[in-house]
N, C-alpha and C positions, 0 to 999 in steps of 0.2 A: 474211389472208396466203395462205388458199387458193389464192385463184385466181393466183399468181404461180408461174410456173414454174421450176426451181432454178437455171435460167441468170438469172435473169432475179431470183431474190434474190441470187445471188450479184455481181451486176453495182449491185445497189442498197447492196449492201454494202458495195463497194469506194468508192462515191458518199458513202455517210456517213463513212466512214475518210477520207477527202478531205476532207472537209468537215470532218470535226473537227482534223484537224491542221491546218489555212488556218487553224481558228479558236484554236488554239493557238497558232500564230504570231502572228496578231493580239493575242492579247491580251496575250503577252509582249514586243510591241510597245509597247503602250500601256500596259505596268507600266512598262519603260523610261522611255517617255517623263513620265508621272507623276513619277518619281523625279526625274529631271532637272529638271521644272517645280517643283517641292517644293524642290530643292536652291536654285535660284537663287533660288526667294523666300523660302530662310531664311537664304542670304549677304545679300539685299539688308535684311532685319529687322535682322540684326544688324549689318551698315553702319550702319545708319538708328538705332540705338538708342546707337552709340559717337560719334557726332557731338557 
């Protein structure tokens, strides 16, 4: 980390902080969308099982 200069961590900083909240959105993304696939394939189990 030396050789970085303090504008120049502080700009790598801001890069990661980016980067991690993109990726916090994504994956509250895709906990949504899980739940949803989960949901309709335990309405359609229990369709499938009161026939």
């Amino acid at each position: 980390m030396d050789q970085y200069s303090t504008s120049e961590l502080r700009s790598q900083l801001k890069i990661v902080r980016r980067n991690m909240a993109n990726s916090k959105e994504m994956y509250d993304s895709f906990v949504e969308q899980e739940k949803l696939l989960q949901n309709e394939l335990n309405k359609r189990i229990a369709k499938a099982k009161n026939k």
